[in-house]
PASEBA-1860 file (N, C-alpha, C; in nm, 3 decimals):
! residues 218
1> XXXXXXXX> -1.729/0.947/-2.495/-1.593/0.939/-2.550/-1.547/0.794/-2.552 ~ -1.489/0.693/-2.672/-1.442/0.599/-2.701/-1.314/0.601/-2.658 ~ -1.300/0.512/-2.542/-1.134/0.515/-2.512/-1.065/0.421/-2.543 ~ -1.134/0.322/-2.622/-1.087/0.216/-2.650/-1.073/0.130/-2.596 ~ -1.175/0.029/-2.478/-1.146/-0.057/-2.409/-1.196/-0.153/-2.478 ~ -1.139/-0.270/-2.456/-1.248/-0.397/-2.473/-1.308/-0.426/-2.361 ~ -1.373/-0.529/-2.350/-1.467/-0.581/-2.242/-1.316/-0.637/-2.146 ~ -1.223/-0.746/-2.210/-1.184/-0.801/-2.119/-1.053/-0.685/-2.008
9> XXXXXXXX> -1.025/-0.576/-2.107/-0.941/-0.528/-2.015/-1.031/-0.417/-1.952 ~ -1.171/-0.411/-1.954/-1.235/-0.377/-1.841/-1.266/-0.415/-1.757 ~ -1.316/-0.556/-1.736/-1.290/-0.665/-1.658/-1.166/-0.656/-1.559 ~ -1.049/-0.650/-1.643/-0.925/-0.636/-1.560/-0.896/-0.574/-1.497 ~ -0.947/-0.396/-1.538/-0.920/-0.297/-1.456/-0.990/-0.282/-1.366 ~ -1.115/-0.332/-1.364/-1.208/-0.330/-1.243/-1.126/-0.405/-1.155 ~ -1.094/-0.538/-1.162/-1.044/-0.646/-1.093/-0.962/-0.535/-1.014 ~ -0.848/-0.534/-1.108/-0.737/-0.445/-0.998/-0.782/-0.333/-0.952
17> XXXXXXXX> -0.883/-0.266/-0.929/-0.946/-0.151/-0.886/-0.966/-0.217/-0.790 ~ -1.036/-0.307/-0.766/-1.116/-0.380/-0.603/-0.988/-0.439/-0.551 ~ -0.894/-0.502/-0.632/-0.874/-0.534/-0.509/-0.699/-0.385/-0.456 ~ -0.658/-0.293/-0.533/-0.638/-0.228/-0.509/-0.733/-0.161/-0.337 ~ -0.839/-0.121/-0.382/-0.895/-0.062/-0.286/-0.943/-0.132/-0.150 ~ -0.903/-0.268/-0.172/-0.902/-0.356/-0.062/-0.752/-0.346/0.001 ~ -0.686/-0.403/-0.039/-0.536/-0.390/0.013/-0.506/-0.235/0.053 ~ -0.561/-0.110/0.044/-0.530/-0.034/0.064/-0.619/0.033/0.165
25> XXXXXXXX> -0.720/-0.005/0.208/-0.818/-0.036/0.316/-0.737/-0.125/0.425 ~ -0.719/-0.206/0.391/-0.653/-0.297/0.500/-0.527/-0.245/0.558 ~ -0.423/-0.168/0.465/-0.287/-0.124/0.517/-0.364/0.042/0.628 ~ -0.433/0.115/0.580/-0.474/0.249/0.677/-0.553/0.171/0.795 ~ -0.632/0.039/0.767/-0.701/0.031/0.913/-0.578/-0.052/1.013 ~ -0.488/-0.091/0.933/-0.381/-0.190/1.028/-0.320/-0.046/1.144 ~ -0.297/0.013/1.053/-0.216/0.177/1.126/-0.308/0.226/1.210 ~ -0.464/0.234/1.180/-0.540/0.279/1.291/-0.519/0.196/1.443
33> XXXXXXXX> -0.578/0.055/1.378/-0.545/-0.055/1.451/-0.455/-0.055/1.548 ~ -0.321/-0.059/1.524/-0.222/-0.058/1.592/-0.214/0.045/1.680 ~ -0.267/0.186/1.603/-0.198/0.315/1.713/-0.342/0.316/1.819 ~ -0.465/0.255/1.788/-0.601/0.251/1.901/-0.534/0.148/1.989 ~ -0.452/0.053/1.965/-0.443/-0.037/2.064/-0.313/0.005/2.192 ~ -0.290/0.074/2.083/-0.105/0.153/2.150/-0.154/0.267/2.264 ~ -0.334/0.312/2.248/-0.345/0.371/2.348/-0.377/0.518/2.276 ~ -0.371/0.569/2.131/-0.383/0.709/2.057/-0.540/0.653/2.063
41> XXXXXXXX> -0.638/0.746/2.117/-0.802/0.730/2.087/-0.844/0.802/1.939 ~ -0.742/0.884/1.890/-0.792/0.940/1.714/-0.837/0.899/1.645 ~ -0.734/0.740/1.627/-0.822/0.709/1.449/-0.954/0.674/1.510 ~ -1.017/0.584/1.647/-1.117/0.554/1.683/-1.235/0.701/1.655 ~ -1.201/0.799/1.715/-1.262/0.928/1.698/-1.314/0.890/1.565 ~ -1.226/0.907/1.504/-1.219/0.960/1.337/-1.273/0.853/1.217 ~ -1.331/0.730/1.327/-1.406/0.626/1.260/-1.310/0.577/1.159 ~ -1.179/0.543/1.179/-1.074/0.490/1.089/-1.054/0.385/1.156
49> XXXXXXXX> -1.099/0.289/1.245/-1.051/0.169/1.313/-1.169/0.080/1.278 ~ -1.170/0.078/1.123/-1.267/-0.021/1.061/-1.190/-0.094/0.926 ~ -1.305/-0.192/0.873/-1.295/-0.234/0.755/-1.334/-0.185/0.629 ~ -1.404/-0.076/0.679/-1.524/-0.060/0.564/-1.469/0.101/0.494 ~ -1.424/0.015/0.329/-1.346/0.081/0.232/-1.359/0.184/0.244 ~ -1.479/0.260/0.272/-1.521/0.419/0.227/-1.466/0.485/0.292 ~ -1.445/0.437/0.473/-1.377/0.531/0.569/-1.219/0.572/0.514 ~ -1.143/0.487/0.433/-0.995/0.502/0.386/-0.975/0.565/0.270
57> XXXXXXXX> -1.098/0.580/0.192/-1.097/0.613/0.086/-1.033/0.726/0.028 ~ -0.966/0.818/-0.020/-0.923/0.953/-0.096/-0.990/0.953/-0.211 ~ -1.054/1.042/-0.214/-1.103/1.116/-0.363/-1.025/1.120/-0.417 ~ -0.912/1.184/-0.414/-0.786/1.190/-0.553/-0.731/1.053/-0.566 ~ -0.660/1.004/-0.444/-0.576/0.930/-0.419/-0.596/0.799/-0.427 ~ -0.778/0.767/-0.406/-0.787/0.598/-0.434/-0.928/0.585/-0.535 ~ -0.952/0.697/-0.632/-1.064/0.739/-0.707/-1.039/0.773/-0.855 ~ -0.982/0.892/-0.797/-0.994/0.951/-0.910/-0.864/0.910/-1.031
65> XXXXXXXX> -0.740/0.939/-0.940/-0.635/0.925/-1.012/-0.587/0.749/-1.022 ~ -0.636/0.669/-0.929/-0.607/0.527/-0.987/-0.683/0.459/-1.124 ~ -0.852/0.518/-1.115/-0.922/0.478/-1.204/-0.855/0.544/-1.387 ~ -0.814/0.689/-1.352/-0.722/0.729/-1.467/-0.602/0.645/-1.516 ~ -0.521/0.603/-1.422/-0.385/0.508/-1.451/-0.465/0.419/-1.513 ~ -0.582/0.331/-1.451/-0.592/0.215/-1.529/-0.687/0.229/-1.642 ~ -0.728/0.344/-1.656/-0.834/0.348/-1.764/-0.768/0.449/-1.892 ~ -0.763/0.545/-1.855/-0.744/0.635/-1.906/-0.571/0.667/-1.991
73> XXXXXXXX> -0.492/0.642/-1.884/-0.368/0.706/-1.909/-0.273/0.506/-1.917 ~ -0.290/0.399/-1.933/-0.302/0.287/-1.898/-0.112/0.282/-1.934 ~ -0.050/0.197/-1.860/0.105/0.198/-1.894/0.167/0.169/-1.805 ~ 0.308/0.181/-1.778/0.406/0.119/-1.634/0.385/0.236/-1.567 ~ 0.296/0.375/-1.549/0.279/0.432/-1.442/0.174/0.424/-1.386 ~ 0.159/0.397/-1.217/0.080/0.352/-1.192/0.025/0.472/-1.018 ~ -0.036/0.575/-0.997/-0.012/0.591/-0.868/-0.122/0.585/-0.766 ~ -0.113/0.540/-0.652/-0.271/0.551/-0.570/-0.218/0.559/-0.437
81> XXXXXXXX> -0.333/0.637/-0.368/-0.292/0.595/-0.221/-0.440/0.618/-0.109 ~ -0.415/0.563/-0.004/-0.558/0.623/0.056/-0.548/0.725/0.182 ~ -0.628/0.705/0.253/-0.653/0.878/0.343/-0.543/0.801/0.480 ~ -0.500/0.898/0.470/-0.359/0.926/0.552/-0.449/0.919/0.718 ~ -0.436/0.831/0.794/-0.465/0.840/0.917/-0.415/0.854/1.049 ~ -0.450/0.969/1.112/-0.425/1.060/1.207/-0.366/1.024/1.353 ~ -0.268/1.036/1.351/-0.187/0.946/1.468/-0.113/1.045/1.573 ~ -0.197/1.068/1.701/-0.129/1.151/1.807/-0.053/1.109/1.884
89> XXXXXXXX> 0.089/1.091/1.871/0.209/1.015/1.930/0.192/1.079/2.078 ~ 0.184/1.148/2.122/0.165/1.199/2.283/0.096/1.091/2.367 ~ -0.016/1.012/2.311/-0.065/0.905/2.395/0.026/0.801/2.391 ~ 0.092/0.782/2.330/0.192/0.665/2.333/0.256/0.671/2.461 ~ 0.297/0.546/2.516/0.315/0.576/2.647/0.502/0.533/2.605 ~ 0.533/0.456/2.517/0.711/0.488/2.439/0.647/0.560/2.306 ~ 0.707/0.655/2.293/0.683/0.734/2.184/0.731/0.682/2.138 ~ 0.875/0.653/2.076/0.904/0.600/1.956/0.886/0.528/1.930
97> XXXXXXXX> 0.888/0.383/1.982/0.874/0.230/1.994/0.712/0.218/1.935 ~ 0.606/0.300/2.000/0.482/0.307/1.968/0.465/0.356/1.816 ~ 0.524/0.443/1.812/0.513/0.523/1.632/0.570/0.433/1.532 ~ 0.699/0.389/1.583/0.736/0.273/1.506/0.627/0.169/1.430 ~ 0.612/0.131/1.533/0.465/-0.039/1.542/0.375/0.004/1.431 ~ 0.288/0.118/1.536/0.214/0.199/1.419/0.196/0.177/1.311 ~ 0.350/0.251/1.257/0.416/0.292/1.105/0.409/0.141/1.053 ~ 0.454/0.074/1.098/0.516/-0.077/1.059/0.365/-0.163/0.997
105> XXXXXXXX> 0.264/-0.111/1.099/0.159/-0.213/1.106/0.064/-0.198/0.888 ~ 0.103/-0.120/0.853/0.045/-0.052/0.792/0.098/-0.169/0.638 ~ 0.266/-0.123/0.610/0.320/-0.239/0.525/0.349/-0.319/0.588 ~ 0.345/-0.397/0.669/0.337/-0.534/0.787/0.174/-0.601/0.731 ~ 0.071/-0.499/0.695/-0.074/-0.590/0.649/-0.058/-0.613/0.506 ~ 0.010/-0.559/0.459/0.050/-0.576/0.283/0.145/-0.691/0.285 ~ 0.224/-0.753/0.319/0.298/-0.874/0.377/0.251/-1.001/0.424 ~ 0.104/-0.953/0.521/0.024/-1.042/0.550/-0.041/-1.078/0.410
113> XXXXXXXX> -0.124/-0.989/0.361/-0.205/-0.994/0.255/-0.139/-1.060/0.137 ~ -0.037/-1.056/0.106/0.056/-1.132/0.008/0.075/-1.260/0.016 ~ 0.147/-1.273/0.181/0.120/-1.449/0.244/0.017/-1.519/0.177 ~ -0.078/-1.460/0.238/-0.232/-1.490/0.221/-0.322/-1.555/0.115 ~ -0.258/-1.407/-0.014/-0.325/-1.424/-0.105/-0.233/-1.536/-0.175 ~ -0.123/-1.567/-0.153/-0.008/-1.654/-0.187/-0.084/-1.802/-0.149 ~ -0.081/-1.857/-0.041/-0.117/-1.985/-0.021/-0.273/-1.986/-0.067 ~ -0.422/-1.931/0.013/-0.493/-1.885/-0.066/-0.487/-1.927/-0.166
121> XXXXXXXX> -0.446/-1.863/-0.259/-0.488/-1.825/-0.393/-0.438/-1.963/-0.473 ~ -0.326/-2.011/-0.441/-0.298/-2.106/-0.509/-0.321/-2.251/-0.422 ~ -0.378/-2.276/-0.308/-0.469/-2.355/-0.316/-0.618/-2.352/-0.416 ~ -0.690/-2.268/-0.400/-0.782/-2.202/-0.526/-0.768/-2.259/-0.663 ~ -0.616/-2.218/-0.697/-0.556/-2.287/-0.843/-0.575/-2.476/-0.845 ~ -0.527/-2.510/-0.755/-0.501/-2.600/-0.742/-0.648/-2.679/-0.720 ~ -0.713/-2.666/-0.613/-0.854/-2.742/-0.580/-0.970/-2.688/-0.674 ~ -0.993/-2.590/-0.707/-1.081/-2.538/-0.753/-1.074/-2.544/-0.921
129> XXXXXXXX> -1.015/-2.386/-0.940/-0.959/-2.329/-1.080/-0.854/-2.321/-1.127 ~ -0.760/-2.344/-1.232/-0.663/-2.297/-1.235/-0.665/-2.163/-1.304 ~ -0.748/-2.130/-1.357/-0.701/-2.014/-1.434/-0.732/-1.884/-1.325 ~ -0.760/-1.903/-1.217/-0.781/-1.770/-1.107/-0.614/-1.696/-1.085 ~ -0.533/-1.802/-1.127/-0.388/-1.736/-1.101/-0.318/-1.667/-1.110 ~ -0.377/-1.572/-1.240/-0.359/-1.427/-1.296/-0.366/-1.306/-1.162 ~ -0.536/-1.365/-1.147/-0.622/-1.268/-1.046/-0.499/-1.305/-0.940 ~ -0.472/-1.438/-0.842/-0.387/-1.440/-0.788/-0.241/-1.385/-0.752
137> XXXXXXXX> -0.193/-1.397/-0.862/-0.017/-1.307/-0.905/-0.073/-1.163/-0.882 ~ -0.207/-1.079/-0.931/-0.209/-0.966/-0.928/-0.233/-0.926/-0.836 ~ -0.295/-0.973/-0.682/-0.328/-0.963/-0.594/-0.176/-0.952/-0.511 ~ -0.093/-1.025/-0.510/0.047/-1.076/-0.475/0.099/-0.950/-0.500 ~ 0.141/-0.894/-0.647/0.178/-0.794/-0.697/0.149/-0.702/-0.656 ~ 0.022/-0.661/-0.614/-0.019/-0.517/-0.554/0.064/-0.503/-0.416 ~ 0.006/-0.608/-0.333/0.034/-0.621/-0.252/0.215/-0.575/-0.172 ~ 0.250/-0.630/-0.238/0.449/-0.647/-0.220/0.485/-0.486/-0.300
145> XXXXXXXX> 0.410/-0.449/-0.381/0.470/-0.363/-0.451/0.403/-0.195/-0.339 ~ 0.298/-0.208/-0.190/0.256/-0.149/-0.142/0.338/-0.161/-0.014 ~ 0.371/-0.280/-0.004/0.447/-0.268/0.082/0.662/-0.183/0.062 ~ 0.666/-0.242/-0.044/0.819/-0.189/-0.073/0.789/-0.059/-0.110 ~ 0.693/0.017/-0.184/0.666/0.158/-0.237/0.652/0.232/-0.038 ~ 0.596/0.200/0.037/0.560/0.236/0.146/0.631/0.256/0.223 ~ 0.747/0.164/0.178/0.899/0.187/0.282/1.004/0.258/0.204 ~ 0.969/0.338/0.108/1.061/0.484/0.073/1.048/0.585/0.163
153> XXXXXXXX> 1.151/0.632/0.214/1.201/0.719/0.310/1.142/0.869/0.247 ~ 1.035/0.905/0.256/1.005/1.049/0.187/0.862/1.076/0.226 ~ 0.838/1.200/0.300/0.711/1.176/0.327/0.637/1.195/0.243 ~ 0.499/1.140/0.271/0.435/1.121/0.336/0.409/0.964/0.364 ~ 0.525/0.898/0.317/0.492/0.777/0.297/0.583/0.705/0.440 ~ 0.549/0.598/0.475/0.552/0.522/0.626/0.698/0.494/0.634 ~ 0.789/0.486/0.591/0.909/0.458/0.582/1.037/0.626/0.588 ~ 0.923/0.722/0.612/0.952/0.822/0.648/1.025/0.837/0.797
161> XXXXXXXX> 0.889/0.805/0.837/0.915/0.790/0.983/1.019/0.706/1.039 ~ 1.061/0.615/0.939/1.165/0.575/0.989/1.275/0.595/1.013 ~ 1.318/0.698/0.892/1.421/0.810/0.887/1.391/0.882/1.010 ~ 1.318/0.939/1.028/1.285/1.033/1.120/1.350/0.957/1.229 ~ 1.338/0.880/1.330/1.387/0.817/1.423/1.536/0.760/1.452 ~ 1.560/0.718/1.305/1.699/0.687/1.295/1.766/0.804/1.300 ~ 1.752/0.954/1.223/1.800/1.062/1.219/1.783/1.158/1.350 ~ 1.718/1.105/1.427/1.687/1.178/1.553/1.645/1.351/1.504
169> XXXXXXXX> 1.524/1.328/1.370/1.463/1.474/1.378/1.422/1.494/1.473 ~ 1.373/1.634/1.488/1.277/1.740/1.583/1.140/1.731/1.440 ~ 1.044/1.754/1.565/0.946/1.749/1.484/0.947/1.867/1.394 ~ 0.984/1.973/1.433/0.983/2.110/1.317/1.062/2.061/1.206 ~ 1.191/1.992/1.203/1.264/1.928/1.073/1.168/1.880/1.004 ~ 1.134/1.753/1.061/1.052/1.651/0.998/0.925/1.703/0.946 ~ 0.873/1.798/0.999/0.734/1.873/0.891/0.752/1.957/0.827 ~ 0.900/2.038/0.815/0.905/2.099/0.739/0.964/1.987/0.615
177> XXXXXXXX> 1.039/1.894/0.632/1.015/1.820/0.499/0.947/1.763/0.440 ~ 0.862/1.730/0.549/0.728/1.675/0.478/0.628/1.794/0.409 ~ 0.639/1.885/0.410/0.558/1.991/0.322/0.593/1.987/0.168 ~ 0.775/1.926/0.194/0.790/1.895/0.032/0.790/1.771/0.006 ~ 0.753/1.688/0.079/0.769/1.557/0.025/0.715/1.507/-0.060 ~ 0.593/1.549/-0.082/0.483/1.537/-0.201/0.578/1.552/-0.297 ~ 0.598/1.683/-0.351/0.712/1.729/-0.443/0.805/1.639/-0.499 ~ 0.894/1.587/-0.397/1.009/1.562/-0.392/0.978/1.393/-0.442
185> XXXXXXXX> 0.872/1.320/-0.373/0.837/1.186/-0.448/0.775/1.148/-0.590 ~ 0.688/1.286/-0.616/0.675/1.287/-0.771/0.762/1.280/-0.876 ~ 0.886/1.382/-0.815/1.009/1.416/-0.886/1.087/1.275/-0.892 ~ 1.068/1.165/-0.737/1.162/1.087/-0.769/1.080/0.997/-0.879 ~ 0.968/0.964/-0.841/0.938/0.891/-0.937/0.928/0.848/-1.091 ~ 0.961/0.962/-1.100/1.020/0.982/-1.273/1.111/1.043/-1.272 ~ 1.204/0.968/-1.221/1.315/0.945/-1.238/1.386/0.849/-1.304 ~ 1.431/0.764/-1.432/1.454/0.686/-1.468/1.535/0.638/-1.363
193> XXXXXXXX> 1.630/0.633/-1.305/1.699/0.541/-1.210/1.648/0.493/-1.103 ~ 1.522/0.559/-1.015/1.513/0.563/-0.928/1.419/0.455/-0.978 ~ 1.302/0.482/-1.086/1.220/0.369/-1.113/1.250/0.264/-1.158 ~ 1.357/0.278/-1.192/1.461/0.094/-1.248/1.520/0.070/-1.086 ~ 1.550/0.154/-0.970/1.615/0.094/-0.861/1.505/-0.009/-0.788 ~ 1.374/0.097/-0.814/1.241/0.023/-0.730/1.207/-0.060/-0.776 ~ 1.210/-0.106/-0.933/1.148/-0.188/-1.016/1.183/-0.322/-0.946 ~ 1.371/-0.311/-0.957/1.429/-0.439/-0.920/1.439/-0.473/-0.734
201> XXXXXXXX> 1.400/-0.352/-0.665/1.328/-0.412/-0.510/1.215/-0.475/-0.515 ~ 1.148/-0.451/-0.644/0.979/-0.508/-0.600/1.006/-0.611/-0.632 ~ 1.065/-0.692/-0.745/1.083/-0.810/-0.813/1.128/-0.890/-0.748 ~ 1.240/-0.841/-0.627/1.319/-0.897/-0.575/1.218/-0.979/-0.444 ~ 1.135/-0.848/-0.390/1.067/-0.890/-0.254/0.947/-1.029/-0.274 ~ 0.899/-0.967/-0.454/0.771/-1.067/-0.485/0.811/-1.227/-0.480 ~ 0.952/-1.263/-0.536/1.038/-1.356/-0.535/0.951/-1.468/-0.440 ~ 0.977/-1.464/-0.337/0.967/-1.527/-0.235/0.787/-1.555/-0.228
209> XXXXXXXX> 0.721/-1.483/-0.228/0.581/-1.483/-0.225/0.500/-1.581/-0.337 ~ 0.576/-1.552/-0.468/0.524/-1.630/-0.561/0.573/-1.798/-0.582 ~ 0.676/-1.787/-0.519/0.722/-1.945/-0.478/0.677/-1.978/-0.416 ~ 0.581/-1.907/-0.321/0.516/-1.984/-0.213/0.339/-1.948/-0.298 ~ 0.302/-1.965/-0.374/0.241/-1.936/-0.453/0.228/-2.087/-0.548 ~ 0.308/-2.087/-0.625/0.404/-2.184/-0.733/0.341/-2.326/-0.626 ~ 0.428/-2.298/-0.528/0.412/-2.477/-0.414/0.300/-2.465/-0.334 ~ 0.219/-2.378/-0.329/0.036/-2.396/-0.249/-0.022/-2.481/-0.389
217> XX> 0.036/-2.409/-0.547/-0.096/-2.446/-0.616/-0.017/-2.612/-0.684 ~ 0.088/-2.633/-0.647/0.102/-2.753/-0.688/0.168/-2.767/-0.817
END
């Protein structure tokens, strides 16, 4: 079947495929990370306190349905995510304070990774290549836009939990909303308002990243 690609926006979509599936590797092992060090032995069990992409991976979530957005269905919708890792708050020796960190560590590595790819990348521009800066901004972009998507209050996503704590749920509340949260984030997301509210948080957060971007590459 002819879907109409050219070479170069296959090129592209690969690009953002890797490094999609890198940045999204890095945010599930930060969360393992954090909750093995906090004292939860699970994600260790569960061989999630690594680097290596495959362990984070989702079949739907970082496969099937991202390679569709960028190939297939190509446009301002965009959705992916990877394998949700398993966090037994009982070992925490402060439950909340510990779940917090956790939660945090996850868009806290998407922040890092932005820094990163920010100075990085535009040293790169600057000493090396300039034209890597595309690849650069898109790296930036994923990045900030994983971290602000991550801190919507709806589960299953990490900024859930934050509600949760501030609201002083019971865990029976909090899973019974999370059974619809799936639901309920699809719905928001096509939402025209809600995706013009997020549009202008992401723009807002990248701000800062790409100026520091702008003055690495000179």
């Amino acid at each position: 079947m002819d879907l109409g690609i050219t070479f170069d926006e296959l090129r592209s979509g690969l690009l953002f495929y890797i490094l999609l599936v890198v940045s999204l590797s890095i945010h599930e092992w930060a969360h393992a990370f954090a909750a093995d060090k906090l004292g939860d032995p699970t994600p260790s069990s569960q061989g999630r306190v690594t680097l290596n992409p495959i362990a984070h991976m989702d079949l739907l979530g970082t496969v099937i349905f991202p390679l569709m957005c960028i190939f297939v269905i190509p446009g301002n919708f965009f959705f992916g995510w990877g394998k949700p890792v398993m966090i037994n708050t009982s070992y925490f020796k402060h439950r909340v304070r510990d779940d917090l960190i956790a939660t945090l560590a996850g868009p806290g590595s998407n922040i890092v990774q932005a820094v990163l790819g920010a100075i990085i990348g535009g040293l790169l521009c600057r000493f090396v290549d300039p034209g890597l800066a595309p690849l650069a901004g898109m790296f930036i972009f994923l990045n900030v836009v994983l971290a602000v998507f991550n801190m919507i209050p709806i589960p299953p996503l990490d900024g859930s939990h934050l509600l949760r704590h501030a609201a002083g749920m019971s865990d029976e509340t909090y899973h019974g909303l999370a059974r619809w949260g799936f639901v309920i984030l699809i719905v928001a997301i096509n939402l025209p308002p809600f995706r013009a509210a997020l549009g202008v948080v992401i723009n807002l957060a990248a701000g800062p990243f790409l100026l520091l971007f702008k003055a690495a590459a000179g």
